[in-house]
N, C-alpha and C positions, 0 to 999 in steps of 0.2 A: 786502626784506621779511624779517624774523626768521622762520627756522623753527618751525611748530607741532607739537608732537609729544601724539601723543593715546596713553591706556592701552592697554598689551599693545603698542605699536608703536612704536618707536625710530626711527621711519623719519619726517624729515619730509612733511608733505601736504602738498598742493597739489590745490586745486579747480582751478584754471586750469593744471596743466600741457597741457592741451591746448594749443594754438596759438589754434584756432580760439573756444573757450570763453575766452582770454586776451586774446586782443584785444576780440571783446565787454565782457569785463569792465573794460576800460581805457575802451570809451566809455561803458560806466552810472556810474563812476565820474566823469568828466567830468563826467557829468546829475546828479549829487546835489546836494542842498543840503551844503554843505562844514559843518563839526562847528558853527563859527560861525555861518551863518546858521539852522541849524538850531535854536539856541538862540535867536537873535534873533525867529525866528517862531513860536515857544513864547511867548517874552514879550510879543511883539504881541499874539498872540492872548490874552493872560489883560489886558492893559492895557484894548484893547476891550471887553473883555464885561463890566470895573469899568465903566470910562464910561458903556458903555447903563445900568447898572442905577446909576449915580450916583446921591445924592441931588439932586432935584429934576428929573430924567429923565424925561418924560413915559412911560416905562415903568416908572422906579422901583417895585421892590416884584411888580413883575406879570410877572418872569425867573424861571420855576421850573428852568431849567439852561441852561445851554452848552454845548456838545460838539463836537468834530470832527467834521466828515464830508470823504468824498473822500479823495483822496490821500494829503493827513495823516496819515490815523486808520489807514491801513493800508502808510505808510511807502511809499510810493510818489508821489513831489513830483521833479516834475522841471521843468528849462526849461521857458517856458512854448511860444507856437506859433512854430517857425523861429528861437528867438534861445538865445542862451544865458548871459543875464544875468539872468532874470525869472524869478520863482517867484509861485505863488499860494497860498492858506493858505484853506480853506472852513471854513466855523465856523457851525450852530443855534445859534440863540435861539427858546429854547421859551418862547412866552406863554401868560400864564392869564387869564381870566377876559373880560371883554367880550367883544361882539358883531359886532364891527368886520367888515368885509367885506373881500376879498383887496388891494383898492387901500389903504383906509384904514389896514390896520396894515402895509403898506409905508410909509405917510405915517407912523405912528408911530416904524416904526423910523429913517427917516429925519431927523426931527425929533428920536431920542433919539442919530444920532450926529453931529448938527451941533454945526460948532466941535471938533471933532476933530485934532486935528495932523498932519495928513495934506496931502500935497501936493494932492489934489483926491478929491473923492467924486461917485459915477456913480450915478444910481436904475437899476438894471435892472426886465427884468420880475419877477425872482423874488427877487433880492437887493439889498444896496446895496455897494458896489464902494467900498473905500478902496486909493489909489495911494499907495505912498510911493516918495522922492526916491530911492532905491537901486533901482527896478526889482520892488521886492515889493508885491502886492496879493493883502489879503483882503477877502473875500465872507463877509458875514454875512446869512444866511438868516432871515426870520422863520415858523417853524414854529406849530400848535395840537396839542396833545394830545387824538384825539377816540378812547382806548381804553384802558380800564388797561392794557394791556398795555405795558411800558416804552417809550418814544419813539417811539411807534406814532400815527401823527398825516397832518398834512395843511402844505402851505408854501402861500404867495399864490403867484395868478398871477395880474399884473395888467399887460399892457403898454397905455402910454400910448397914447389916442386909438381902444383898441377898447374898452369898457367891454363887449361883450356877448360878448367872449372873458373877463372878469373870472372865477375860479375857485378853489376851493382843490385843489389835487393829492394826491390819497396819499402819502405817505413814511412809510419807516420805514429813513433811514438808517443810525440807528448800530444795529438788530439786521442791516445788509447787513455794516457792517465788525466787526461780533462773529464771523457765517458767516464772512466771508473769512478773518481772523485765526486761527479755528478751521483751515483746510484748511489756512491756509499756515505750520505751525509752524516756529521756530526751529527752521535748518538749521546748528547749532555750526560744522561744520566749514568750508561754506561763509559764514556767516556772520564770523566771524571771520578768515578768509584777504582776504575783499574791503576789513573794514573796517579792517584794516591797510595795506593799499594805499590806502585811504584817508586817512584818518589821516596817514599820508608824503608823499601829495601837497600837502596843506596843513601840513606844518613840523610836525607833531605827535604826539606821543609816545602810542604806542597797548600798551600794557604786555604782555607774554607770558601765555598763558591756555590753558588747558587745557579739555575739556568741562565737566568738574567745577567750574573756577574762572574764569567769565569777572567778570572786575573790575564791580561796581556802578557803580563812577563812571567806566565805559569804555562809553560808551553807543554800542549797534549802531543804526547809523544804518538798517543793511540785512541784515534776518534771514533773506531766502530768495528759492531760486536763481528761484520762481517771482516772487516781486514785481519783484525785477531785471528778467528775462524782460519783464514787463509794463511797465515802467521803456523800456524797449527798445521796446518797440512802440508805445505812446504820444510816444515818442520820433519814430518811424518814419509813424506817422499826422502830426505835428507839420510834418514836412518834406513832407508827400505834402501838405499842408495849406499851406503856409506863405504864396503866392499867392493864397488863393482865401477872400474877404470873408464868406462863406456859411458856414452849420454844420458843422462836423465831427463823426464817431464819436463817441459822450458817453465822456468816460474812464470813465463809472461800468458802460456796456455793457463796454470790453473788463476792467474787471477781473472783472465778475462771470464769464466768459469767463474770464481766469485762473483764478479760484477755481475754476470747474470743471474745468479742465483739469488742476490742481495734481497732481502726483507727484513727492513730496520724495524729493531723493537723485538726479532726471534731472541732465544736464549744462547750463549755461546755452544754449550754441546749439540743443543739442535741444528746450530747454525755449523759445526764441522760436519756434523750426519748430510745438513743440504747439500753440500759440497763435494763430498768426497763423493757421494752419489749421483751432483751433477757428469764430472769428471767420467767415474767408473759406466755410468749408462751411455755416456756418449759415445764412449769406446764400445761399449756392449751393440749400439746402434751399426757403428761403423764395420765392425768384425760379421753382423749377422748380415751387412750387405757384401763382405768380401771385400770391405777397403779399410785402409788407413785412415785414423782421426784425420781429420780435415779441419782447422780451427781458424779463423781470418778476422782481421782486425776490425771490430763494428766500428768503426770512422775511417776504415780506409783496404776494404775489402782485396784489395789486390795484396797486400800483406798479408803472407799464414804466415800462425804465430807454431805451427808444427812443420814447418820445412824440412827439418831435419832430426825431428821425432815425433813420431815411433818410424822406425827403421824397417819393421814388417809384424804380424798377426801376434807372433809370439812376445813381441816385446811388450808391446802393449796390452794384452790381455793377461798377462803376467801383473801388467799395475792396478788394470782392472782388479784383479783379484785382491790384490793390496789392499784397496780403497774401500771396496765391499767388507772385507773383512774388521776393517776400521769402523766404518760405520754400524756395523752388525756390534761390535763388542761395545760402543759407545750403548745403541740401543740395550743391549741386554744387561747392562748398567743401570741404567733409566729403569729400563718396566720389570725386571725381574730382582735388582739389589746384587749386592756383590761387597765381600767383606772387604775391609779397606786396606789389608796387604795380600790377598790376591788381586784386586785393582792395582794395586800398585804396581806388582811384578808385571804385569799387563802393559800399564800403560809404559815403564821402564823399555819392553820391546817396540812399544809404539815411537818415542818420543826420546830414549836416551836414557841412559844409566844414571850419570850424575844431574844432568837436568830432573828428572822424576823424582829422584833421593833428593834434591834442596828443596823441589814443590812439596813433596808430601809433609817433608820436616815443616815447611811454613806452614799448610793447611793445620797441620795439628798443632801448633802455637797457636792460631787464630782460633781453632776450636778451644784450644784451652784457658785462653782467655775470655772465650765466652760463657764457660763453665763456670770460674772464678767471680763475671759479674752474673750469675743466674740471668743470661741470654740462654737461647736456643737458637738451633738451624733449623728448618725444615725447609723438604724438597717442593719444589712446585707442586705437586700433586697429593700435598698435605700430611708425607709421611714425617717423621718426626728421625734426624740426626741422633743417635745416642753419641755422643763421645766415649765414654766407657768401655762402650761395645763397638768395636771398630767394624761399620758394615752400614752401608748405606742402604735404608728402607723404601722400598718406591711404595707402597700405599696403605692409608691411615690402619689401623687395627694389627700390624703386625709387630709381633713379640720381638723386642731385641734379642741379637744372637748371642750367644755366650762370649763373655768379655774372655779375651787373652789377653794374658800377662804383658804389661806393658811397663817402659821407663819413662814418659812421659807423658804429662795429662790430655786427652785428645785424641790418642792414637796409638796404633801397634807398635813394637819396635824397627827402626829402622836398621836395612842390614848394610 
C-alpha cells in the first residue's frame, strides 16, 4: 500500500496499524463488492428502472422516482447469507396515482418486469426478485407516496394464499439512509487507507490523495470505520445464519443500530465490539421487560424496522448470545493477546472459511513485507507485532511467544 501522508505530518498513517483493526479490515475487504462489480450494479440498477418505465409498461408514465434503499444507498453491500460470491442491490419504485390494492400493484410491477433478461425472476411478498447469471440479485420494491413529505409513503404487502394478511406498510426508506449518511460522515483517513488496499487487491491502480485532494474518478467504495463495522456484523449474522431456512436480523435493524452507535475516528475492532453490543443489549433490554425488540425508523417512527423479527424470546436471545459472544472474543483479542492461528480458526467461525483463509494469507504478506523494509506493527496500546512469532501482544514489556514453524514470512501456516 503506498504511504498516505496528511498536512502538518510527514509521517505515514495507517488506520490498521493495529494488528487486531488489520486483520478485520483484510476480511471487510474480502466482503466488498470489488471496484467492478460495484459498477456493474450501479448499471443494473439504472437499466431496471428504464425497463419498468419503458414505453408500453404497464406502469409507463406512473414511476414518479427510483431510488436506492438498503445497503446500497449507504455503501454497505456485502456477500450475501454464508457465501461469498452473491451480492444483492435493493432499489423503490415509487408509483403514482391508482388505486390498486397491495397484491395488485405487485401484479403490476410484476407484469412491467416481464421479459427482462434475467436468468429467473421470483414474486415475493413485498418485492420482485431478479437473479442474474453471476450470482447478483436485485429487489425492486413497489412503494405509494401517502405524504408530501419526501419519500414518506407505504410498500405492498401481499404474500400469496393469505389475502387477509394483504397490507400496505409504512416506509420511509431513503429519509432512514439520508439519517444514517448524515451520522456516518466521511472518515478521509480511514477511508482512503482501506480503499487502497482495496483497489490492490483487484489489480487496480488507486492514485495518492491527500484530505484536501481525494481524486473524483477514485471512487470510495468505503467511507467509514462505522459502516465497515456494520459490514462485519452483517457479515457475522450471515454465518451465525447460513444453515438455518427461517428469518434472520433485518440488515435495516442492525444498521439503524450502527447509525446509533456511530463515533467517527473509533478504531474498527472497537467499532464492531460497539455494535454488536449495541444490538445484543437492546435485545437483553427488551427480553428483561418480557417483549420483543422493538426498533422504529428515526425519521419516520411509524415504520419498525423489526416487524417480522424476532418472532418470540428465544429467537432473539439466541442472537443476543451470538453478538455477546462476538464482542467478548474481539475484546479478549485486544486486552489479553491471542496467537495468530488460534485467532484465525476463531474468527474462520465468526466470519467464514474461505473469507478468513484469504484475509489471514493477506495480513501475513503485509506483515512480511514490513519485515523485508525493517517496518514494524504495533497495537495501539504500545505492544509491539512480532511476525516470527505469530501472536498478537496487547501490552508493552511482554515476551514474544515461541515462534511455530511457519512457510511464509509473517505468519503461521495456513490450513
Amino acid at each position: 500500500m503506498n504511504s498516505v501522508f496528511f498536512p502538518g505530518d510527514r509521517r505515514p498513517y495507517d488506520p490498521f496499524g493495529d494488528p487486531l483493526d488489520a486483520i478485520l479490515a483484510e476480511v471487510a475487504i474480502n466482503l466488498q463488492l470489488p471496484p467492478g462489480l460495484h459498477r456493474k450494479a450501479v448499471e443494473r440498477y439504472g437499466a431496471v428502472c428504464r425497463y419498468i418505465d419503458r414505453q408500453g409498461s404497464p406502469l409507463a408514465g406512473r414511476v414518479s422516482c427510483f431510488y436506492p434503499q438498503g445497503s446500497m444507498a449507504i455503501d454497505a453491500t456485502i456477500s450475501t447469507r454464508g457465501t461469498d460470491d452473491e451480492y444483492d442491490i435493493d432499489a423503490v419504485a415509487e408509483i403514482l396515482g391508482g388505486s390498486e390494492g397491495p397484491e395488485a400493484l405487485l401484479d403490476l410491477l410484476e407484469a412491467a418486469l416481464d421479459g427482462y433478461p434475467v436468468e429467473r425472476m421470483e414474486r415475493k411478498t413485498r418485492c420482485i426478485t431478479l437473479y442474474y447469471a453471476d450470482g447478483m440479485h436485485l429487489d425492486v420494491t413497489p412503494a405509494r407516496r401517502l405524504a408530501p413529505k419526501e419519500k414518506e409513503g407505504a410498500i405492498a404487502h401481499a404474500k400469496r394464499g393469505k389475502p387477509a394478511e394483504h397490507c400496505y406498510v409504512p416506509m420511509n426508506a431513503y429519509g432512514f439512509c439520508a439519517w444514517y449518511n448524515g451520522r456516518t460522515p466521511l472518515e478521509e483517513r480511514f477511508a482512503i487507507a482501506l480503499n487502497q488496499r482495496l483497489y490492490a487487491e483487484h489489480g487496480m491502480e488507486f492514485a495518492a490523495a491527500t484530505i484536501e485532494d481525494v481524486p473524483e474518478q477514485t471512487p470510495l467504495i468505503v467511507k467509514s470505520a462505522t459502516t465497515v463495522a456494520l459490514q462485519l456484523i452483517k457479515r457475522h449474522r450471515n454465518i451465525f445464519y447460513s444453515d438455518d431456512t427461517g428469518r434472520m436480523p433485518p440488515s435495516v435493524m442492525l444498521s439503524c443500530h450502527a447509525g446509533h452507535a456511530a463515533s467517527p475516528g473509533m478504531g474498527l475492532a472497537d467499532m464492531v465490539v460497539r455494535q454488536a453490543r449495541w444490538t445484543a443489549r437492546a435485545i437483553d433490554e427488551a427480553a428483561r421487560n418480557h417483549c420483543l425488540l422493538d426498533v422504529a425508523n428515526p425519521e419516520f417512527p411509524a415504520e419498525r424496522f423489526t416487524d417480522r423479527w424476532p418472532e418470540n424470546q428465544s429467537q432473539q436471545q439466541t442472537y443476543a448470545g451470538a453478538l455477546h459472544a462476538l464482542a467478548n472474543g474481539l475484546q479478549e483479542a485486544r486486552e489479553r493477546g491471542r496467537q495468530l492461528e488460534d485467532l484465525q480458526e476463531w474468527l474462520r467461525d465468526q466470519f467464514g472459511e474461505r473469507v478468513v483463509t484469504r484475509s489471514v494469507k493477506a495480513f501475513n504478506e503485509r506483515i512480511g513485507r514490513k519485515v523485508q523494509s525493517q517496518e514494524h506493527g504495533y497495537t495501539r496500546s504500545g505492544g509491539l507485532y512480532v511476525p516470527a512469532a505469530p501472536a498478537i501482544l496487547s501490552g508493552v514489556g511482554l515476551a514474544p511467544a515461541a515462534a511455530r514453524p511457519h512457510t511464509n514470512i509473517g505468519g503461521a501456516p495456513l490450513r
